[in-house]
N, CA and C atoms of all chains as a GROMACS GRO file, in nm:
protein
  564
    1UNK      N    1   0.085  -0.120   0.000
    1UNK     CA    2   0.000   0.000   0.000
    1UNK      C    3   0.088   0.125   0.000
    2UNK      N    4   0.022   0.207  -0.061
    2UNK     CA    5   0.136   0.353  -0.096
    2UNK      C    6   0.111   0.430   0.034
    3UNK      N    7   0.224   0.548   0.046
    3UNK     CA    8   0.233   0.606   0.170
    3UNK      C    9   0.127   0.729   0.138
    4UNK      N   10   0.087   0.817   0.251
    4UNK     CA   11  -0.039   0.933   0.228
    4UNK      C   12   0.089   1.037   0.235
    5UNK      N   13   0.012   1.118   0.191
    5UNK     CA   14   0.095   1.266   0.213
    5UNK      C   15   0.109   1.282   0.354
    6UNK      N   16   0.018   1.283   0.455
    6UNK     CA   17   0.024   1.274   0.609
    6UNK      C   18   0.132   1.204   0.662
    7UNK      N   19   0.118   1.058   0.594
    7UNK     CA   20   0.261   0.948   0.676
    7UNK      C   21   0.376   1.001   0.639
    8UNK      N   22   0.411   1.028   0.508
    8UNK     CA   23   0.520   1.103   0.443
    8UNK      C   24   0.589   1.231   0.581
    9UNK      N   25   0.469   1.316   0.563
    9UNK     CA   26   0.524   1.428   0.624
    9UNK      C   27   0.572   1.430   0.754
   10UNK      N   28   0.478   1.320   0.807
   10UNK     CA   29   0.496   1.295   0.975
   10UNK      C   30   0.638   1.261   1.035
   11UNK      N   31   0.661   1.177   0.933
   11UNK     CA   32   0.796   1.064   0.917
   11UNK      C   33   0.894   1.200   0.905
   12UNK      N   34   0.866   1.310   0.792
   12UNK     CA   35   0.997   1.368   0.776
   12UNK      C   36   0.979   1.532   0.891
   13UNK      N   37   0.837   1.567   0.921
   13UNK     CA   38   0.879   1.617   1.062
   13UNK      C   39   0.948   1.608   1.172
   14UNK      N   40   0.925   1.459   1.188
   14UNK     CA   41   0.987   1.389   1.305
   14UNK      C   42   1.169   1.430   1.314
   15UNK      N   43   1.187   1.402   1.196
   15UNK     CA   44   1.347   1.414   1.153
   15UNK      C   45   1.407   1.546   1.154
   16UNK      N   46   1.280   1.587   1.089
   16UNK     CA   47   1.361   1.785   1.049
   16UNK      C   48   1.268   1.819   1.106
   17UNK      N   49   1.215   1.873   1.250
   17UNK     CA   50   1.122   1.997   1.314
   17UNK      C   51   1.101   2.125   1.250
   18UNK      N   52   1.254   2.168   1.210
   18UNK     CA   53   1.262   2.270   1.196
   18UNK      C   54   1.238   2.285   1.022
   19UNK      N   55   1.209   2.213   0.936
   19UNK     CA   56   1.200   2.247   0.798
   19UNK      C   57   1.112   2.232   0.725
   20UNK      N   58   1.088   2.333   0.642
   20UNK     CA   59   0.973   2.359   0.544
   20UNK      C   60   0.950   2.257   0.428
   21UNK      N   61   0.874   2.204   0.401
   21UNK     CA   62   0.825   2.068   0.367
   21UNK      C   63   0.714   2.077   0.268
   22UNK      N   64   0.725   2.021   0.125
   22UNK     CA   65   0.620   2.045   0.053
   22UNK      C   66   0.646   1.934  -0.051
   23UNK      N   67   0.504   1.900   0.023
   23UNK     CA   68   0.456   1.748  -0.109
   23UNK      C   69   0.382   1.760  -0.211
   24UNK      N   70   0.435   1.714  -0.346
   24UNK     CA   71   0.342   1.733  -0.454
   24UNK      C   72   0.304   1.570  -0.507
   25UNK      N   73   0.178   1.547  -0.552
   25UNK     CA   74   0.192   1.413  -0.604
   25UNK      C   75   0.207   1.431  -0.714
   26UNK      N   76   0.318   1.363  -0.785
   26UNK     CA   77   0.352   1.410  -0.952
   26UNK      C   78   0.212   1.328  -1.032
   27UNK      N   79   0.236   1.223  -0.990
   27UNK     CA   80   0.128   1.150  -1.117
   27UNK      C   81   0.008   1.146  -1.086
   28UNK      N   82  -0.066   1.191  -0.953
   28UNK     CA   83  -0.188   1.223  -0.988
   28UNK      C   84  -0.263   1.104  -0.894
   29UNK      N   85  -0.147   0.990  -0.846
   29UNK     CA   86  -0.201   0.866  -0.867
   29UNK      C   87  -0.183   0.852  -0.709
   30UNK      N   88  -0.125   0.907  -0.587
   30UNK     CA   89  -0.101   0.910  -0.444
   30UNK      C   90   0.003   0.829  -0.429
   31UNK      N   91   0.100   0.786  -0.521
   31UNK     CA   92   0.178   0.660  -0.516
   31UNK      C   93   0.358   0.755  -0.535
   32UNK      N   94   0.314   0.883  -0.616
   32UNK     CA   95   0.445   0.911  -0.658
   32UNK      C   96   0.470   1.063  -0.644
   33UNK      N   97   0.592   1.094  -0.526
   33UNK     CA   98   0.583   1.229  -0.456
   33UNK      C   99   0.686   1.280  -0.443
   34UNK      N  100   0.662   1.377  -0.476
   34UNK     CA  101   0.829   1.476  -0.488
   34UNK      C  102   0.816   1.606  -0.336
   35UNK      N  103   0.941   1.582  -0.285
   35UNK     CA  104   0.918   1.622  -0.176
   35UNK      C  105   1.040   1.721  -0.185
   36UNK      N  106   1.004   1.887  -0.111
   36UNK     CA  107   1.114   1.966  -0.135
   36UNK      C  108   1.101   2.004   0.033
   37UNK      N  109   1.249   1.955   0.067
   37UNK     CA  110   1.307   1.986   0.163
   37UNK      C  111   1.368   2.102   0.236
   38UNK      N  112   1.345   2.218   0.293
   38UNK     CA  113   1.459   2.283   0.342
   38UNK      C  114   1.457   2.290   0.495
   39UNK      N  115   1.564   2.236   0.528
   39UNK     CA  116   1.618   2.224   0.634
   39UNK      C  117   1.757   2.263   0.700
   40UNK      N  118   1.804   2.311   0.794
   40UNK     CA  119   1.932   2.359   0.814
   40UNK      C  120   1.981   2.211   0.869
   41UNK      N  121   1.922   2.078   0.896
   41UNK     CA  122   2.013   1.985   0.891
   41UNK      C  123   2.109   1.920   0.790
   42UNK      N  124   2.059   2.007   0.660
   42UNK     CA  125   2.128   1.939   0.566
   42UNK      C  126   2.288   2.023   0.522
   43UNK      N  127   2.278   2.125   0.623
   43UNK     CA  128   2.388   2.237   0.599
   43UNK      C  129   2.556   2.133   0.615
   44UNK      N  130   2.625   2.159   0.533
   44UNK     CA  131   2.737   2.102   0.521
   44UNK      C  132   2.745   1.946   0.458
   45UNK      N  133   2.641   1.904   0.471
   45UNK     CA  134   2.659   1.780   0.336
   45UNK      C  135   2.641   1.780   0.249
   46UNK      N  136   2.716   1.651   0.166
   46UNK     CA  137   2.688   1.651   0.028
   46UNK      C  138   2.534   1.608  -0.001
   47UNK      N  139   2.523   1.641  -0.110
   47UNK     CA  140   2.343   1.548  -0.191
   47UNK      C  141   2.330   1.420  -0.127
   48UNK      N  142   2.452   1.322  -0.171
   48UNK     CA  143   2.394   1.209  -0.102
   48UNK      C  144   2.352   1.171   0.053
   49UNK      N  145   2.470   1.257   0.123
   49UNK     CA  146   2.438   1.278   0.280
   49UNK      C  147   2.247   1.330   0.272
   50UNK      N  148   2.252   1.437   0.201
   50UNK     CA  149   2.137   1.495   0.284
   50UNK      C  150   1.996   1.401   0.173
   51UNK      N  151   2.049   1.355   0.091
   51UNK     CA  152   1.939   1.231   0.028
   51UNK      C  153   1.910   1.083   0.172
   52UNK      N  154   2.041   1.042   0.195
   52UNK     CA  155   2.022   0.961   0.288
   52UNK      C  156   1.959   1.010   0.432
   53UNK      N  157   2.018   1.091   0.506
   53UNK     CA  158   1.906   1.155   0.573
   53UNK      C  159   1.762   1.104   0.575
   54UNK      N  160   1.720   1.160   0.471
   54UNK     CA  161   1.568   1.216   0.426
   54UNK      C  162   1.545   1.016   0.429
   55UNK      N  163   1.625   0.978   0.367
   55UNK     CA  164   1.575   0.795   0.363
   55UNK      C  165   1.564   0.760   0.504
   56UNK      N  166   1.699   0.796   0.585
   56UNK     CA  167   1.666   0.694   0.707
   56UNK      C  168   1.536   0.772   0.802
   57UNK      N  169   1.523   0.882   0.750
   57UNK     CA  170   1.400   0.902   0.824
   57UNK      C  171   1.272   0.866   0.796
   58UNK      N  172   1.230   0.823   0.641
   58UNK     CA  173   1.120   0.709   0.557
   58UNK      C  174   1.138   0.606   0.657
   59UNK      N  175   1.273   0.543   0.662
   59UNK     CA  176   1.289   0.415   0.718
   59UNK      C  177   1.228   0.324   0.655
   60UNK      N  178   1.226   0.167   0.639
   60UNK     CA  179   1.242   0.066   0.576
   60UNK      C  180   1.114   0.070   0.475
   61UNK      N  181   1.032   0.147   0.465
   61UNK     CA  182   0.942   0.164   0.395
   61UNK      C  183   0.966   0.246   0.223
   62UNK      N  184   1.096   0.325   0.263
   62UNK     CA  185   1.159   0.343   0.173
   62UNK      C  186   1.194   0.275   0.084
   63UNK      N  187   1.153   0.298  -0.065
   63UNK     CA  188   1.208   0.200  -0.156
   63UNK      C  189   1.130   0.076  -0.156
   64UNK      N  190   0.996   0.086  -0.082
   64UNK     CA  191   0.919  -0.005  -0.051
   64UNK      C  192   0.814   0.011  -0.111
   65UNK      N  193   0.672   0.018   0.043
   65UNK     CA  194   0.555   0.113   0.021
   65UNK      C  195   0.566   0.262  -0.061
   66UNK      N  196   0.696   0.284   0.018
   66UNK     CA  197   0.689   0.442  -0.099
   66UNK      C  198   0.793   0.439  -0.147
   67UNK      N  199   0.747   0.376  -0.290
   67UNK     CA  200   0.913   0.371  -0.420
   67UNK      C  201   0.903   0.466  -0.503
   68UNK      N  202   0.828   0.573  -0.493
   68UNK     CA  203   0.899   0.666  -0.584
   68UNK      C  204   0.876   0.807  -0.509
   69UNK      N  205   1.008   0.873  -0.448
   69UNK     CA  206   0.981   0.977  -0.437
   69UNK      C  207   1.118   1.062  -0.430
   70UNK      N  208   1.060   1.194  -0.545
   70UNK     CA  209   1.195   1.248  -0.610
   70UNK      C  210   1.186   1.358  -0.516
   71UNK      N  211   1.329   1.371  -0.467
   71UNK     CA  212   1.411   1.452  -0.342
   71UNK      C  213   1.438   1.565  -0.428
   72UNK      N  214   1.427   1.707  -0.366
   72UNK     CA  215   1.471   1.828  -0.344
   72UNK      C  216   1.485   1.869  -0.199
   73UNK      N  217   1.611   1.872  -0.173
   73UNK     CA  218   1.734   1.930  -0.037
   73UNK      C  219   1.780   2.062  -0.029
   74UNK      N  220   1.714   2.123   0.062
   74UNK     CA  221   1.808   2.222   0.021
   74UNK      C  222   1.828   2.294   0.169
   75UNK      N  223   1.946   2.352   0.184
   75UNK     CA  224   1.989   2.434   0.316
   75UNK      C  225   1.886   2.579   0.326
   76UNK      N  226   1.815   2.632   0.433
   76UNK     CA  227   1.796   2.751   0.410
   76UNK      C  228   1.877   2.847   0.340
   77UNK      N  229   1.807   2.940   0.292
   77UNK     CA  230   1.908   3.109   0.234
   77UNK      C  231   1.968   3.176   0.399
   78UNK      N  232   4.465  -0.730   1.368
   78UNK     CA  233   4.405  -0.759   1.283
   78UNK      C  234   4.264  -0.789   1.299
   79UNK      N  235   4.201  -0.729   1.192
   79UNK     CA  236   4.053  -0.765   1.146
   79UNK      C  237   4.035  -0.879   1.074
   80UNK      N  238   3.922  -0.937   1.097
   80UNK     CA  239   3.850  -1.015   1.009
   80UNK      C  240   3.756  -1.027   0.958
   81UNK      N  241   3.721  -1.012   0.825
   81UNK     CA  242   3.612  -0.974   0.746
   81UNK      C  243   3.535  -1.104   0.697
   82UNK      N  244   3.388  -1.082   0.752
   82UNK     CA  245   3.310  -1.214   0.667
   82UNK      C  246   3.321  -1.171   0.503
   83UNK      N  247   3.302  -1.301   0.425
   83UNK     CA  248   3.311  -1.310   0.323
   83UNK      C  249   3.163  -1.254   0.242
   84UNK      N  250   3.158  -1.131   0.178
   84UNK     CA  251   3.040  -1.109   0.148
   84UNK      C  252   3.033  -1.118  -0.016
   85UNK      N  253   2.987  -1.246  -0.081
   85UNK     CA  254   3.012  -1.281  -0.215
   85UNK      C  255   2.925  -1.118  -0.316
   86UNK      N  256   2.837  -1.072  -0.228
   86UNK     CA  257   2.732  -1.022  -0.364
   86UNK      C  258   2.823  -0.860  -0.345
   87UNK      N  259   2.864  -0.786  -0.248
   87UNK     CA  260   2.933  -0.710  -0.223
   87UNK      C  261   3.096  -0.705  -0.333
   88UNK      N  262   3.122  -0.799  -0.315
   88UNK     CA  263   3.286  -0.867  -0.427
   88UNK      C  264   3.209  -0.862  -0.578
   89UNK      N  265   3.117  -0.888  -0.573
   89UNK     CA  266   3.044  -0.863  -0.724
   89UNK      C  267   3.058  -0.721  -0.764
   90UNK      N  268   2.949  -0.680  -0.684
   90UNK     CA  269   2.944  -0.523  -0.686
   90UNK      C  270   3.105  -0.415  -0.704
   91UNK      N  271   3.188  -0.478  -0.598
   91UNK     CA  272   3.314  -0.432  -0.630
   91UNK      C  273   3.383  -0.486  -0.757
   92UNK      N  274   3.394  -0.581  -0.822
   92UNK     CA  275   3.460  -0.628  -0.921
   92UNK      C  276   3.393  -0.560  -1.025
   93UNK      N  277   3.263  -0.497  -1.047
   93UNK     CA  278   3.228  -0.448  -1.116
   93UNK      C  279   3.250  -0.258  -1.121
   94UNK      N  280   3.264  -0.223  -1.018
   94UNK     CA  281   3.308  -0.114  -1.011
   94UNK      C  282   3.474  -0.105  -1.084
   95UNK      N  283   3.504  -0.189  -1.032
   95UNK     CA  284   3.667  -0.191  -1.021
   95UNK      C  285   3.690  -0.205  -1.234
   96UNK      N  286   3.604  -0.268  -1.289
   96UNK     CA  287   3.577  -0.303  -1.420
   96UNK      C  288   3.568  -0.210  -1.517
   97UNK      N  289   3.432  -0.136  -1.468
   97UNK     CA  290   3.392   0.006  -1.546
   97UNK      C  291   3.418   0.137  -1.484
   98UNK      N  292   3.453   0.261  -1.551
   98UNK     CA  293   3.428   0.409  -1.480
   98UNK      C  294   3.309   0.448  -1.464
   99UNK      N  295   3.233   0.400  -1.495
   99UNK     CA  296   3.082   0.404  -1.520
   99UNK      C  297   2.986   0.273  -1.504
  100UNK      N  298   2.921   0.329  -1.388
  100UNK     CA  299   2.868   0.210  -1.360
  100UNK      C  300   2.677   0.238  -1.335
  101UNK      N  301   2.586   0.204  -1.400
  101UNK     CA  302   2.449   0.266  -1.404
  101UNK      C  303   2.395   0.138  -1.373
  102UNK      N  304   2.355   0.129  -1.246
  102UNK     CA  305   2.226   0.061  -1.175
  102UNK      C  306   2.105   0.069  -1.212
  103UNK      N  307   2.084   0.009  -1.302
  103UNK     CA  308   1.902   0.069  -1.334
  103UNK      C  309   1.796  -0.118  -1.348
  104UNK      N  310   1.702  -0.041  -1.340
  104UNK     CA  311   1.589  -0.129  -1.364
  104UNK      C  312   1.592  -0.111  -1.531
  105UNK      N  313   1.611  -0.237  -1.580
  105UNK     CA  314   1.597  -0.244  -1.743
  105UNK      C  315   1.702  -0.240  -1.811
  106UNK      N  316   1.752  -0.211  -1.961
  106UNK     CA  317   1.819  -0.160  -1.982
  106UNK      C  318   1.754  -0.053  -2.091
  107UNK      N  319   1.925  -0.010  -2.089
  107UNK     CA  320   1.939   0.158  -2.139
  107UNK      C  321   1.820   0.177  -2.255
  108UNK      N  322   1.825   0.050  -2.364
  108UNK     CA  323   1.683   0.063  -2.478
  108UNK      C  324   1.552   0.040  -2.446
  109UNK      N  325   1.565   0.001  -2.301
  109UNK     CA  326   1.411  -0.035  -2.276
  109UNK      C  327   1.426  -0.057  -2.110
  110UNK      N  328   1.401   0.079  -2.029
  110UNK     CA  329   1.437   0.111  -1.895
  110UNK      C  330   1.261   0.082  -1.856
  111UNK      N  331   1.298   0.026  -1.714
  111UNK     CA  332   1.174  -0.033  -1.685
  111UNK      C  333   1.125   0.052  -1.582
  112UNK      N  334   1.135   0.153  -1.572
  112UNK     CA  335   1.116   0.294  -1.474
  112UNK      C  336   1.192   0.386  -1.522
  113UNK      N  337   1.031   0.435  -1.481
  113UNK     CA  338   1.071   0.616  -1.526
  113UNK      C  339   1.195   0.655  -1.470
  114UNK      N  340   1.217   0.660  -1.362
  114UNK     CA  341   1.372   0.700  -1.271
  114UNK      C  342   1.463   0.622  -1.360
  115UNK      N  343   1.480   0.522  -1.383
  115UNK     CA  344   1.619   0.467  -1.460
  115UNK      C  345   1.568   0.544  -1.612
  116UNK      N  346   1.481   0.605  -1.658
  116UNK     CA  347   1.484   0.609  -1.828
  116UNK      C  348   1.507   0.763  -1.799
  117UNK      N  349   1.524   0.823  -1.656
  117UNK     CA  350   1.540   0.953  -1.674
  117UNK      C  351   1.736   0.940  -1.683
  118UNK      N  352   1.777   0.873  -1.615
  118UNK     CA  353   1.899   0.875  -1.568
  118UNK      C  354   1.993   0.837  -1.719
  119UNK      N  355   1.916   0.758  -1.786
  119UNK     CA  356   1.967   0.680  -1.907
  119UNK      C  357   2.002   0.804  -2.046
  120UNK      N  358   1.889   0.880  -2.017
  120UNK     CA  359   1.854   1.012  -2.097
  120UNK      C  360   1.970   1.094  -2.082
  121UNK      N  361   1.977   1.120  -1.944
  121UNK     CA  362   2.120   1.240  -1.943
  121UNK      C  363   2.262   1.174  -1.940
  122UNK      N  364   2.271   1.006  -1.907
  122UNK     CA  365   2.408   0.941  -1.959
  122UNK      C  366   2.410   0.946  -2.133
  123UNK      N  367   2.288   0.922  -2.186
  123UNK     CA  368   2.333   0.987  -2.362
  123UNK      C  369   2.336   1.076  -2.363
  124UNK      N  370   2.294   1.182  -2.298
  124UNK     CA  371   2.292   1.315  -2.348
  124UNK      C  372   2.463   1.393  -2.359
  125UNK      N  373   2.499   1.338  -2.222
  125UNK     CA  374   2.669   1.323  -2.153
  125UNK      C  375   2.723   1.261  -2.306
  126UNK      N  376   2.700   1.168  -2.390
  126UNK     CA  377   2.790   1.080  -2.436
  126UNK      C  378   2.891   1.055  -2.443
  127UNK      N  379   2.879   0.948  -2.292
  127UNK     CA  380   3.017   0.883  -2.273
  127UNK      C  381   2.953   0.732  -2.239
  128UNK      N  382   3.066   0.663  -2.242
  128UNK     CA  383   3.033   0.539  -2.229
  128UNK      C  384   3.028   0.492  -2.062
  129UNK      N  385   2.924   0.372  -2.084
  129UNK     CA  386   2.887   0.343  -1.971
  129UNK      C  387   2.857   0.184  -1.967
  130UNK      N  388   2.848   0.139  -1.823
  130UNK     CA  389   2.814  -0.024  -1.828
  130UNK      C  390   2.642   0.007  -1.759
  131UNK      N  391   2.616  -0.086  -1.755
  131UNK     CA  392   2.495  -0.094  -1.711
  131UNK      C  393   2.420  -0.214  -1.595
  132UNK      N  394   2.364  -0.234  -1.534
  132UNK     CA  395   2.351  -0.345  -1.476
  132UNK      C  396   2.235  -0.353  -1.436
  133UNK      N  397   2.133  -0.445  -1.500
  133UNK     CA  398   1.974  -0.448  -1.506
  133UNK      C  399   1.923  -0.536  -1.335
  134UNK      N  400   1.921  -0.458  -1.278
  134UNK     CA  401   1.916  -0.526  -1.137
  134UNK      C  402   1.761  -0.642  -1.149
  135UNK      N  403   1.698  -0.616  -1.216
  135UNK     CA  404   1.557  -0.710  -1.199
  135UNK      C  405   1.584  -0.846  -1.286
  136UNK      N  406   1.681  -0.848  -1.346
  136UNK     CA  407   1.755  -0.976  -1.357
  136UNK      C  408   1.832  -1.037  -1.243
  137UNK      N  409   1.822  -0.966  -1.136
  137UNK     CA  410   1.926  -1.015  -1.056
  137UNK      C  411   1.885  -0.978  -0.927
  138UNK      N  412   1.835  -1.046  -0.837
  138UNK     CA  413   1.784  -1.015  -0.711
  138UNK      C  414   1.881  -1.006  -0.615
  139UNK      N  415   1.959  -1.047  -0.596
  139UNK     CA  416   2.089  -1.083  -0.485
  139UNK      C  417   2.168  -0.942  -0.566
  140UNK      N  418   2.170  -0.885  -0.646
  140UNK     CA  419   2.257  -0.741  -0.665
  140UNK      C  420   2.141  -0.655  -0.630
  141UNK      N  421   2.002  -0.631  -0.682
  141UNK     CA  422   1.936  -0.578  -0.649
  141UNK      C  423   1.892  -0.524  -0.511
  142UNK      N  424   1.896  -0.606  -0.419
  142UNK     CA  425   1.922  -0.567  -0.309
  142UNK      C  426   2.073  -0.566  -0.272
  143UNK      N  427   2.148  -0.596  -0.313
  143UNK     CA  428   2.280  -0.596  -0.240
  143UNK      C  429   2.333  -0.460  -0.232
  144UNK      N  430   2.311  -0.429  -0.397
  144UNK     CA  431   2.335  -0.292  -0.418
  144UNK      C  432   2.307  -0.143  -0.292
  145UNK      N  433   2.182  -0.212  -0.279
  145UNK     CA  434   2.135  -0.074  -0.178
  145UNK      C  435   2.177  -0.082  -0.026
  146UNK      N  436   2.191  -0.208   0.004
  146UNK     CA  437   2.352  -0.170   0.131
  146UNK      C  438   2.459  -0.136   0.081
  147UNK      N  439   2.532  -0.162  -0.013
  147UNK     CA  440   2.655  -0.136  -0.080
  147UNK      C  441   2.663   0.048  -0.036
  148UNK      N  442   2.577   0.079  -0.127
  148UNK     CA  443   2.548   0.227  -0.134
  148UNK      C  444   2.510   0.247  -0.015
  149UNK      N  445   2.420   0.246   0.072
  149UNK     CA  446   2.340   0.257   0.170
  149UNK      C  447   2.245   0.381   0.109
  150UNK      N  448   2.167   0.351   0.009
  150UNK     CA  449   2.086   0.409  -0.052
  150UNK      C  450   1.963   0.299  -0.108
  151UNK      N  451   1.857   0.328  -0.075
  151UNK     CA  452   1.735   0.203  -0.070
  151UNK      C  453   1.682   0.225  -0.202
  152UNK      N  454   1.661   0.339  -0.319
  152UNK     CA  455   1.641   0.302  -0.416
  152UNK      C  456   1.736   0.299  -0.546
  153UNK      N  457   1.660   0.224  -0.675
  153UNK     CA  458   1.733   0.239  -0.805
  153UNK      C  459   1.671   0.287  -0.891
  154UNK      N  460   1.736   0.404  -1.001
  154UNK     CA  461   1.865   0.369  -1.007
  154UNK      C  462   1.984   0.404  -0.933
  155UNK      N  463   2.106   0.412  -0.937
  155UNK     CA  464   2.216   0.419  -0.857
  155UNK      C  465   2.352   0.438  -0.991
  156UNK      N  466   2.384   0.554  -1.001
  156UNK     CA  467   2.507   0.607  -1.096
  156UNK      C  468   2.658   0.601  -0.999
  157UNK      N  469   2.762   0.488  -1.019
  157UNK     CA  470   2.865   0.498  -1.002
  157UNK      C  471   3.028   0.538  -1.089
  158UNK      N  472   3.046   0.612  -1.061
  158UNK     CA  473   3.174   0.715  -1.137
  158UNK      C  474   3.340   0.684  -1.063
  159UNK      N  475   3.388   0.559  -1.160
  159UNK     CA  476   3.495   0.490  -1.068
  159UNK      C  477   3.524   0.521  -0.932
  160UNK      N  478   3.408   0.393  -0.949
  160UNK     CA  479   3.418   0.352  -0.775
  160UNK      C  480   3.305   0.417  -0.710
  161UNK      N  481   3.294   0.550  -0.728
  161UNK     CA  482   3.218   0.620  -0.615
  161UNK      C  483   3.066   0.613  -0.667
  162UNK      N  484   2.991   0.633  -0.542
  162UNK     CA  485   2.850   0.669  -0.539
  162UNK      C  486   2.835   0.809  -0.601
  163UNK      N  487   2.754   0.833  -0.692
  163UNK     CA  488   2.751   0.970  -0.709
  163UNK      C  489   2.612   1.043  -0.675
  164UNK      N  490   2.512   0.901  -0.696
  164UNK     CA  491   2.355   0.956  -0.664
  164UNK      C  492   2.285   0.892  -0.742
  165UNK      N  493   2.146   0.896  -0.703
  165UNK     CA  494   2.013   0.851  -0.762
  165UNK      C  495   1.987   0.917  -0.871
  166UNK      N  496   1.878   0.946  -0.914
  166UNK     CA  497   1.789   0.956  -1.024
  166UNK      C  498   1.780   1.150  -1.006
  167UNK      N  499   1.734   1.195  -0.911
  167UNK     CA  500   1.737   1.328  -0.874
  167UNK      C  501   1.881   1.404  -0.855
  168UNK      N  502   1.973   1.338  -0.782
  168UNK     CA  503   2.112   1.382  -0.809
  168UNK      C  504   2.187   1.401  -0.902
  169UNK      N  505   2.103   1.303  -0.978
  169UNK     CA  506   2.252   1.287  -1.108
  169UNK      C  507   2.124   1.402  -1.224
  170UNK      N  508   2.026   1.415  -1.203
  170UNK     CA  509   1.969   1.532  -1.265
  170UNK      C  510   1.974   1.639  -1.301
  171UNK      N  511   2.001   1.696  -1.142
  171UNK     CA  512   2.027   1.819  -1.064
  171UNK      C  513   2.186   1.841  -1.106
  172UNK      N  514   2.289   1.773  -1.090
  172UNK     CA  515   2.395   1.767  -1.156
  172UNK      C  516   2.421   1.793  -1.276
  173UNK      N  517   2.349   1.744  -1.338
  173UNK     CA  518   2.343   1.735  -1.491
  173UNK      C  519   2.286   1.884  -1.530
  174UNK      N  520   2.207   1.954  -1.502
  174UNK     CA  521   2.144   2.059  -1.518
  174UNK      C  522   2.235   2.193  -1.467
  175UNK      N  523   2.301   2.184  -1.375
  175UNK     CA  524   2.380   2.234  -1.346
  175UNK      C  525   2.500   2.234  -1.388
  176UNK      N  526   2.585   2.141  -1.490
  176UNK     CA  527   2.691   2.124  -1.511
  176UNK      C  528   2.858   2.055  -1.417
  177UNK      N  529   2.738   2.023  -1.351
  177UNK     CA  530   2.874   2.001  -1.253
  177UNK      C  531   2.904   1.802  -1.246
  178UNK      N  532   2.759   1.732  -1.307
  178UNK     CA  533   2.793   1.605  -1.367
  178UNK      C  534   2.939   1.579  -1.442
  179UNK      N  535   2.870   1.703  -1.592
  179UNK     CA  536   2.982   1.718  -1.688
  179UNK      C  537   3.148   1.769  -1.640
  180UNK      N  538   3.118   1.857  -1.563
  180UNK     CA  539   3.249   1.867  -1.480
  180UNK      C  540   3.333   1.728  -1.406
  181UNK      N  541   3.250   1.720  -1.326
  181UNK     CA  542   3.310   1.610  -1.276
  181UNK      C  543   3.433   1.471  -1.357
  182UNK      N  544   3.328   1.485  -1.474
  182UNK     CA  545   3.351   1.331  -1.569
  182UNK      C  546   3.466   1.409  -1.617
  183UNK      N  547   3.492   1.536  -1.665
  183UNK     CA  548   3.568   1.607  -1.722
  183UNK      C  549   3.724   1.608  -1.653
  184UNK      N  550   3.680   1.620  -1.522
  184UNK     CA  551   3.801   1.614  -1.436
  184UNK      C  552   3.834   1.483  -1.372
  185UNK      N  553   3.812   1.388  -1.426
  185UNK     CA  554   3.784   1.238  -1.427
  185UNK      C  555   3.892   1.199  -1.529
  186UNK      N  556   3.858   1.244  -1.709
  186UNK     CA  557   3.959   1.204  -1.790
  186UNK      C  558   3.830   1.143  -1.851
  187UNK      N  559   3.702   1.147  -1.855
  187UNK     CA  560   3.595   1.048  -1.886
  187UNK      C  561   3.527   1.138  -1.965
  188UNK      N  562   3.498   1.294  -1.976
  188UNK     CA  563   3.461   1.385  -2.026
  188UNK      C  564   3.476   1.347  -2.188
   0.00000   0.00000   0.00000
């Protein structure tokens, strides 16, 4: 079963308190979500650091229940 | 001294790195990518034109997952640039759009 925009967000509140968070469903279909991140946890890593992040906070559902969702990271201005 | 268990699908994964400078994890292959995410990734390795290996993970379950501990990245596809992880489907995008893919490969000798 695919993840809701709610479980999504909850999961990546939990992780980043402090960051602005916006889900779009690309296809229309609740299955496939592009999520734009800004958070000052991601300050000083690379993409993949702050990609993994964002995964271990999905946690094992990642790549799972919710297999498609395209990452935008970004540090505050 | 350490001692390391023997991890056969990991020695794969490395022998194959160690093989190509270019190494593209995808679902499918490059003429017929079986996800959108691998047919996006496939798009900007031609667009790059440089050569690349490929490795159709849904032929292969024991790399398919192996891969994503390897990396410690849970989905595919997965773009490796001798040896290294470079990123998923959105990284190697964002890269690409930016120029700093092409850089990279450039300052590689792969450009």
């Amino acid at each position: 079963m695919p993840m809701t925009a709610p479980q999504i967000e909850a999961l990546l509140r939990r992780a980043f308190p402090d960051a602005q968070i916006e889900l779009t469903d690309t296809a229309g279909d609740g299955d496939h979500w592009h999520a734009r991140i800004v958070s000052a946890a991601f300050r000083g890593r690379t993409r993949v650091q702050q990609h993994q992040l964002v995964y271990a906070a999905i946690g094992p559902d990642m790549g799972g229940a919710l297999h498609a969702l395209a990452l935008q990271t970004e540090v505050p201005a | 001294m350490t001692t390391s268990t023997p991890n056969p699908v990991a020695e794969r994964i490395s022998d194959m790195l160690a093989q190509h400078d270019i190494v593209l994890f995808m679902k499918g292959v490059p003429a017929a990518p079986q996800c959108g995410f691998s047919q996006a990734v496939v798009q900007v390795m031609n667009q790059l034109g440089v050569g690349y290996a490929t490795f159709n993970v849904l032929a292969d379950a024991e790399i398919r997952e192996g891969i994503k501990a390897y990396s410690n990245w849970p989905t595919i596809p997965q773009l490796y640039v001798k040896g290294e992880f470079i990123g998923g489907c959105d990284i190697v995008r964002e890269m690409f759009a930016s120029g700093e893919l092409q850089q990279l490969l450039a300052d590689l000798g792969l450009g």
